[in-house]
C-alpha positions in Angstrom: -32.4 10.2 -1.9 -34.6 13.2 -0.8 -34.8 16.3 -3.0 -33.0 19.5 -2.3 -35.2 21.8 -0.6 -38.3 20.8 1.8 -38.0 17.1 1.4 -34.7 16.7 2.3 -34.8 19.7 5.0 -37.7 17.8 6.2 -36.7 14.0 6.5 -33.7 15.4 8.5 -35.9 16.8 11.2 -35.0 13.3 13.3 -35.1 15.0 16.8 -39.0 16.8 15.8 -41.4 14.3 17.4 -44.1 15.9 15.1 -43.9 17.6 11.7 -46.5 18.3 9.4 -44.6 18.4 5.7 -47.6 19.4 3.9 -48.7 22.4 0.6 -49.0 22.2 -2.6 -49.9 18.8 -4.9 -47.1 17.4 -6.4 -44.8 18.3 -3.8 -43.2 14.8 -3.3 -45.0 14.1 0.4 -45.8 10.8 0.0 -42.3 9.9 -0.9 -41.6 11.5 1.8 -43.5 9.3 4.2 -42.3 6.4 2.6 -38.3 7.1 2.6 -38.5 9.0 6.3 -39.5 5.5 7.9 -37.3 3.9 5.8 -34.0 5.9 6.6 -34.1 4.0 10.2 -34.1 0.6 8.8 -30.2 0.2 8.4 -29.4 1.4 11.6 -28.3 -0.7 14.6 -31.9 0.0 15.8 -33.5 -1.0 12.8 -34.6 -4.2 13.5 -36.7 -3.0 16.5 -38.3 -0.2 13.9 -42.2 -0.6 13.9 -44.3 1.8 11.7 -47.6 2.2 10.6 -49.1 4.6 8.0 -52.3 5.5 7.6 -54.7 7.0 4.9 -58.4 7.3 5.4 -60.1 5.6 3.1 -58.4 1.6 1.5 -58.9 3.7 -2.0 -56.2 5.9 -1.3 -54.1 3.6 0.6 -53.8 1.4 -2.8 -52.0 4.3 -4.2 -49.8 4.9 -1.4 -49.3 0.9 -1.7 -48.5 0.8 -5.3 -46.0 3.5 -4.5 -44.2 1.8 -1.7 -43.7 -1.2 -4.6 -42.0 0.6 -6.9 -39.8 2.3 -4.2 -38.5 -0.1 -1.0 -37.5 -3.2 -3.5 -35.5 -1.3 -5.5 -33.7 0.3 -2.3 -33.5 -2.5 -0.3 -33.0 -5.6 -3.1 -36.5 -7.0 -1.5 -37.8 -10.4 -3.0 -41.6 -10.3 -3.3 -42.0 -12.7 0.6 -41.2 -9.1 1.9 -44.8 -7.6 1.5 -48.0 -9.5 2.8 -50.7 -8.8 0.5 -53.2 -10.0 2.9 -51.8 -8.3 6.0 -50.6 -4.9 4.2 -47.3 -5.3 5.7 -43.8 -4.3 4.9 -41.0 -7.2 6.5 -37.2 -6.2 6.0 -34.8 -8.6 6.6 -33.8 -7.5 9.8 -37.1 -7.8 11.4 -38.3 -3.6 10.9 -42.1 -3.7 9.8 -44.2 -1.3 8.3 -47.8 -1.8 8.2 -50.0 0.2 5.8 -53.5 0.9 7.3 -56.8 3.1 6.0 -58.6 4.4 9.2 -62.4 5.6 8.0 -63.5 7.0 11.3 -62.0 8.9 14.0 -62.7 5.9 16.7 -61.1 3.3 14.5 -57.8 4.0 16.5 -59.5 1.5 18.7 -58.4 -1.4 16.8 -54.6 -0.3 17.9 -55.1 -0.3 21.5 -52.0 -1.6 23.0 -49.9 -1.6 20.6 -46.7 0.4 20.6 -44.9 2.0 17.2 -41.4 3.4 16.8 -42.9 5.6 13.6 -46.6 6.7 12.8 -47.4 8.1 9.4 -50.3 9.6 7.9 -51.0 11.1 4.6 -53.6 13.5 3.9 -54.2 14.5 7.7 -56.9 17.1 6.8 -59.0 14.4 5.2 -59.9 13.5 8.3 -62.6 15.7 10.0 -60.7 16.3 13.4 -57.6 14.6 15.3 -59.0 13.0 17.5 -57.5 9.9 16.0 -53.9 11.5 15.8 -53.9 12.5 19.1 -55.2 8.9 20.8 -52.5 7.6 18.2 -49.7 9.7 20.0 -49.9 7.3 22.9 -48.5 3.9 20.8 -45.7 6.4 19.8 -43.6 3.7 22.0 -40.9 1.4 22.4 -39.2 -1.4 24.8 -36.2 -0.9 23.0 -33.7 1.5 22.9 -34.8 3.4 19.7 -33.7 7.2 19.4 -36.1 9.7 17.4 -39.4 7.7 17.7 -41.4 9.8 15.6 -44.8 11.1 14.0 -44.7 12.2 10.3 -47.7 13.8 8.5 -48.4 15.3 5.3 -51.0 17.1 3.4 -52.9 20.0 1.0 -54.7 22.5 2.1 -58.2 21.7 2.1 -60.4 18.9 3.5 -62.6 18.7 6.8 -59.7 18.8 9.0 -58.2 21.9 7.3 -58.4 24.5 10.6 -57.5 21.9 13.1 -54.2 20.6 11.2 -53.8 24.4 10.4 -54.2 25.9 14.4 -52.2 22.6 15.5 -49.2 22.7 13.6 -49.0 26.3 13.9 -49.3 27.4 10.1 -51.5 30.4 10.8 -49.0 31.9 12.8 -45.8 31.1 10.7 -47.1 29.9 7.1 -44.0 29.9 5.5 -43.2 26.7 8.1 -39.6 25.9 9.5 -40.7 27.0 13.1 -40.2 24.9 16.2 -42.5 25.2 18.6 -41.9 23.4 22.2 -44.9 21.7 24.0 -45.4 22.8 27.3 -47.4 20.1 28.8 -45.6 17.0 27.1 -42.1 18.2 26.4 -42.4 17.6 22.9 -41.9 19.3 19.8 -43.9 19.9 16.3 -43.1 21.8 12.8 -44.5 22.8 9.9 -42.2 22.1 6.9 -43.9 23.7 3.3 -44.1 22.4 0.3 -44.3 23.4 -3.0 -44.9 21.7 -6.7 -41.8 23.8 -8.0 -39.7 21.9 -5.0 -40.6 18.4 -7.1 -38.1 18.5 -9.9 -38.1 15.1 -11.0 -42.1 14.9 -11.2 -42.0 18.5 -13.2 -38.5 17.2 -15.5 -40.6 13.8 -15.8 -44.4 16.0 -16.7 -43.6 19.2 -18.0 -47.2 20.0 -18.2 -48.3 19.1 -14.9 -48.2 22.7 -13.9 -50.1 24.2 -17.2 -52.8 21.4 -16.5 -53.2 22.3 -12.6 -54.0 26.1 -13.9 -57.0 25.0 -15.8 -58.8 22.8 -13.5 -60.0 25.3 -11.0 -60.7 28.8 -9.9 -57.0 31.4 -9.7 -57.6 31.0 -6.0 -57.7 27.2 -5.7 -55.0 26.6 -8.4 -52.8 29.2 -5.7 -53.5 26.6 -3.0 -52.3 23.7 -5.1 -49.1 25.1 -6.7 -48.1 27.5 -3.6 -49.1 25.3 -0.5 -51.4 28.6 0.1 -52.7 27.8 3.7 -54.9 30.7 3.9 -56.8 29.7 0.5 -58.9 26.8 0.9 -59.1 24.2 -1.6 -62.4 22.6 -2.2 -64.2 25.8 -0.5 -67.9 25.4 0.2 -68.4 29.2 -0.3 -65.4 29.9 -2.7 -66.8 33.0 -3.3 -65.3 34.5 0.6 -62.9 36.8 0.1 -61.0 38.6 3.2 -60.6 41.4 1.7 -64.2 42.2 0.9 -66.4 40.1 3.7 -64.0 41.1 6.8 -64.1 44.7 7.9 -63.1 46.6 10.9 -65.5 47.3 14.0 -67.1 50.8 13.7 -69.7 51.5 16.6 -73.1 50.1 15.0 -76.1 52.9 14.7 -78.9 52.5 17.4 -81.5 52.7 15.4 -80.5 49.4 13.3 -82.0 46.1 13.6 -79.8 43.5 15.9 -80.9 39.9 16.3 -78.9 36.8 17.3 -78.8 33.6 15.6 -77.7 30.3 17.6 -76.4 26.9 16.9 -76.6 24.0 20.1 -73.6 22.4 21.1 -72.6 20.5 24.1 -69.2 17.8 22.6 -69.7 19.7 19.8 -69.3 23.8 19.7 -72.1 25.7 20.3 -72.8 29.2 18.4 -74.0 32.4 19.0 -73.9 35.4 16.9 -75.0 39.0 16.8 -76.2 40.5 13.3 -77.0 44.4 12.6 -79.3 45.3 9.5 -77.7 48.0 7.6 -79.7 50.9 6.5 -77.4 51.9 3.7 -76.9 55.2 5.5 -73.1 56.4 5.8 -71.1 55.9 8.8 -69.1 58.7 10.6 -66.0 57.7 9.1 -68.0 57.5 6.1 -68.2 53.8 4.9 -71.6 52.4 3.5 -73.0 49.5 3.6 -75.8 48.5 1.3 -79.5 48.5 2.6 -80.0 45.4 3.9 -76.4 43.8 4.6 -75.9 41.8 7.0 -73.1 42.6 10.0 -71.6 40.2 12.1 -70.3 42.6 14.6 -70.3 39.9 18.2 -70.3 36.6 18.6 -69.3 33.4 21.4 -68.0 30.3 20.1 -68.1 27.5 22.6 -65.4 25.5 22.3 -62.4 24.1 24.0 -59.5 27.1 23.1 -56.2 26.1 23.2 -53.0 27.0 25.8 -51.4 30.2 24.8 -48.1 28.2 25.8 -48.1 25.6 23.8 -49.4 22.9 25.6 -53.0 21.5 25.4 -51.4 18.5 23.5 -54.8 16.9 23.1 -56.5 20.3 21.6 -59.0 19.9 19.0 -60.9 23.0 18.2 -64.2 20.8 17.2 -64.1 19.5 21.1 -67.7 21.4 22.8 -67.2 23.7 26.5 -70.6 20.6 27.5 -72.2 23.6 29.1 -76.1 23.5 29.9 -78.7 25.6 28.4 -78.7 26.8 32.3 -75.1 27.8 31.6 -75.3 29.1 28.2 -78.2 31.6 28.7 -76.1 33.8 31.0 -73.1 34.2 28.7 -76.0 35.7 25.9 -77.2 37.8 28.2 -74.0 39.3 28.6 -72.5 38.9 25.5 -75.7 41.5 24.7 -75.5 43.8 27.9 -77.1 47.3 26.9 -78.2 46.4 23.5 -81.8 46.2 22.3 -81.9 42.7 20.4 -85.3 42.5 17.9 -85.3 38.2 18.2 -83.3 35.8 18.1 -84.0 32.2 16.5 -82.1 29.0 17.4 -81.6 25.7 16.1 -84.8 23.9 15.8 -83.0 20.9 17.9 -83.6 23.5 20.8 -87.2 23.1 20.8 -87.3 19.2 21.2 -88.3 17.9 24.2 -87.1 14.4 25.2 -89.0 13.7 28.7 -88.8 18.1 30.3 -88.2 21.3 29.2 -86.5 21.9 25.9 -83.5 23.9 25.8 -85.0 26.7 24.5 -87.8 26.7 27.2 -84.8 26.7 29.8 -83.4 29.4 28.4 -86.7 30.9 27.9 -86.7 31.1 31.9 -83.2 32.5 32.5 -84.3 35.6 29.9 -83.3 34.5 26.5 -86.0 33.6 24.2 -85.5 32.3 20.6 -88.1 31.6 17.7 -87.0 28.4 15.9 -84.8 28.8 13.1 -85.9 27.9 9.2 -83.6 24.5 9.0 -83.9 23.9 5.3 -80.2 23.7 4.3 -79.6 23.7 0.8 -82.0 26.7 0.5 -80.2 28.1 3.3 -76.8 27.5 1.9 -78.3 29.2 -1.2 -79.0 32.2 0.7 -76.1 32.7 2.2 -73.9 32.6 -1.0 -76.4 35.2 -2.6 -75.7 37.3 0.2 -71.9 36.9 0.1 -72.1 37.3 -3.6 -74.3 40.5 -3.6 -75.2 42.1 -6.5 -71.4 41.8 -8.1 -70.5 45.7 -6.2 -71.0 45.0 -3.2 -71.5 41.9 -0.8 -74.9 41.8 1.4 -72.8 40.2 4.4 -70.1 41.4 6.0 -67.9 40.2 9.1 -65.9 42.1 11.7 -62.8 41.5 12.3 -62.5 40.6 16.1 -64.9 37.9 14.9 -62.2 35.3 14.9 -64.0 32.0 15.0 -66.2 32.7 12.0 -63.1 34.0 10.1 -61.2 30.5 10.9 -63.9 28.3 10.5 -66.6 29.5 8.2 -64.1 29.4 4.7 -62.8 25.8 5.4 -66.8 24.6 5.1 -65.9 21.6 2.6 -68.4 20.0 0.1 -70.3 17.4 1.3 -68.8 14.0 -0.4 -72.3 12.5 -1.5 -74.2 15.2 -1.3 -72.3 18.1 -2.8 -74.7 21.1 -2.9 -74.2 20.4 1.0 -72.1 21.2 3.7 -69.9 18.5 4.8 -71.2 17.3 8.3 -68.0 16.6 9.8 -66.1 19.6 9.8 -66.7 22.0 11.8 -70.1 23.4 10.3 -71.5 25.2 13.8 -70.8 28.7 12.4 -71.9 28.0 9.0 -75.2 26.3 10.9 -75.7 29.6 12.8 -74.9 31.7 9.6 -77.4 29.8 7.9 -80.3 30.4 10.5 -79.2 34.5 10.7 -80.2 34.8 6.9 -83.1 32.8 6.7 -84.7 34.4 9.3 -86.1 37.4 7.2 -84.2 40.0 8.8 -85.4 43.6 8.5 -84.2 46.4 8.4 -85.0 49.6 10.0 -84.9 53.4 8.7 -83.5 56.3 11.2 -85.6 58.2 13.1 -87.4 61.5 11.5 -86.6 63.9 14.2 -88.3 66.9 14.1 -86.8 70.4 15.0 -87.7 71.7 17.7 -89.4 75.3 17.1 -89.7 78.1 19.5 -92.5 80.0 20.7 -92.6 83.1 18.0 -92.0 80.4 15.1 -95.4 78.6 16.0 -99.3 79.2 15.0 -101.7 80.0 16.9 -103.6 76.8 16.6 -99.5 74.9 17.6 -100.0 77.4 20.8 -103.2 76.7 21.7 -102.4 73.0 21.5 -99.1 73.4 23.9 -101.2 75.2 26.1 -104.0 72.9 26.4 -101.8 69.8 27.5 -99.8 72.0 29.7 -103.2 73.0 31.6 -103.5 69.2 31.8 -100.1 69.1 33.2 -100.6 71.6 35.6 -98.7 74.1 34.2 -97.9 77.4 32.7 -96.9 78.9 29.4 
């Protein structure tokens, strides 16, 4: 039987054709995925029920496999003929099947071409670096029977390469506390957010009265908020777990003349491009008084290229890592624009620009429409290095700083992941084109620049005679009189 609370509110979501029951560890999702195909089995329908449930790596799907042992013979009196070993499959009596799957890469929904489910699971959805898979998946959501609420079911933690696009898809930055149905335009279809939480899981915490106390010592207050609370907005498994809202993001103030702006730019075409504009503070005060240490970088602009989703709710096939494919002919305008009236000191790019693979480069294209860029120092763990010192500052104050219209560095840059092999790296497959671009602003030497010294203007009886014969010697030049 399903808890009281999210579970059970969850699992009798029937009509939702998507819902997302995801939060904290130890909040009883996997059960969840197991007993929520399950439920349809003794119905009349039952024996046309087809499911499949996927994890993304055959690691993790042994768990979820050991799982389903202990919990469908027990419920349904099944004799060991009912699972396959070799083909990972599930046979009740009546004919339902489940089959349990790992699927690595995004284009390993391939393999399932044609075929048609009643019920598709997946655990851990923001393990996977995008949902692209998820959404080609949608299209075997399909029946030539009459079954009623053919459904997806997802679950996972906050966290992972996938953690903005699960977290923009299913809606969790807008209402985090879940429970929200929101209608699909374009396909007629409907998706939720359910939350869970490790207090909701009373028979793990009855059964490990510890759990909780051992959770709190394994990471930093932040993370252990993630796992406990189902905290969306914290990210566990942070790249830079040292961003904090409250310090990096600011509000816009109108940025001093007289301080250095440069732009920093990350090539994209299937991918997202990036461009952003950076202001070296000179640690003088604003006019609403703020200061910003000497140095400090400001994100104050930037253009993200990437496919934006409907404000109506449709765009079912939206993934925010999905590139606008525009040319370097295309791109260079938009920068020109996107810096109309400003004086930008340089800009450097991605050193991929500067390749040339049988013409011009794309930097040499854009060279032509007006933009010029310097190639950017690509050395990545230093680079990663640099931007945590700046984040970090000197322990007062940070040396980087973000506005807060900049909303594509806000959503992306905090849910940089650790690489899996390579852990003092960024993890390739998220989406890193930000982080890239953030990279290149602060290894780019930026420099600052002191105001002005403007000197007062004195009048006639305040000046010597030598300042007077010197005013009147270049007006004679001029052509004029004192």
């Amino acid at each position: 039987m399903p808890q009281p609370g999210p579970q059970s509110f969850a699992i009798q979501k029937h009509l939702v054709t998507e819902l997302f029951f995801g939060g904290a560890v130890g909040g009883g999702k996997s059960d969840f995925l197991l007993g929520d195909f399950a439920q349809d089995i003794p119905q009349q329908w039952g024996k046309w029920c087809r499911g499949i449930l996927f994890r993304r790596t055959y690691g993790e799907l042994e768990d979820l496999i050991a799982r389903s042992h202990e919990i469908y013979p027990k419920w349904f009196g099944l004799d060991s003929k009912a699972w396959s070993a070799s083909d990972k499959t599930w046979t009740w009596p009546n004919g339902a099947t489940l089959k349990m799957r790992y699927l690595e890469h995004s284009t390993d929904w391939q393999r399932y071409w044609g075929h048609a489910y009643t019920w598709i699971g997946w655990d851990e959805l923001p393990s996977w670096p995008d949902l692209n898979a998820y959404f080609k998946m949608l299209a075997r959501l399909r029946s030539a029977h009459p079954v009623p609420n053919k459904r997806v079911r997802a679950t996972g933690n906050p966290g992972g390469p996938g953690h903005g696009a699960v977290k923009a898809y299913f809606g969790i930055d807008r209402f985090p506390n879940g429970g929200v149905l929101i209608e699909d335009a374009e396909s007629k279809t409907t998706r939720m957010f359910v939350k869970s939480r490790v207090q909701d899981n009373k028979i793990m915490l009855a059964n490990d009265p510890g759990y909780v106390d051992r959770l709190k010592g394994l990471g930093s207050d932040a993370l252990v908020q993630a796992w406990l609370e189902g905290d969306w907005n914290v990210v566990a498994g942070a790249f830079f777990d040292c961003w904090d809202v409250s310090k990096h993001v600011i509000r816009p103030f109108e940025i001093p003349v007289h301080w250095t702006r440069f732009g920093s730019f990350d090539w994209g075409s299937a991918k997202p491009f990036s461009y952003g504009l950076w202001a070296v503070s000179d640690g003088t005060p604003l006019r609403d008084g703020r200061i910003y240490p000497a140095g400090a970088l400001i994100r104050y602009r930037e253009w993200y290229g990437n496919v934006k989703p409907d404000t109506d709710g449709g765009n079912k096939s939206y993934n925010p890592n999905t590139g606008l494919k525009l040319t370097a002919e295309q791109i260079a305008p938009g920068i020109r624009a996107l810096e109309a009236g400003e004086k930008i000191s340089y800009r450097v790019a991605d050193p991929a620009c500067f390749s040339q693979d049988g013409g011009p480069s794309k930097a040499e294209t854009m060279a032509k429409a007006g933009v010029m860029f310097q190639p950017a120092d690509h050395a990545r763990i230093a680079g990663w290095d640099q931007v945590r010192q700046r984040l970090q500052g000197d322990g007062e104050a940070p040396m980087m700083y973000v506005f807060s219209t900049c909303t594509d560095f806000i959503r992306t840059f905090p849910a940089l992941q650790h690489d899996d092999i390579k852990p003092e790296d960024v993890d390739t497959q998220g989406e890193d084109h930000i982080g890239d671009e953030t990279r290149y602003a602060c290894m780019s030497r930026p420099y600052m620049k002191k105001a002005p010294v403007i000197t007062p203007i004195r009048g006639l009886q305040q000046m010597t005679m030598d300042e007077l014969w010197k005013l009147g010697r270049a007006r004679n030049r001029a052509g004029q009189r004192i």
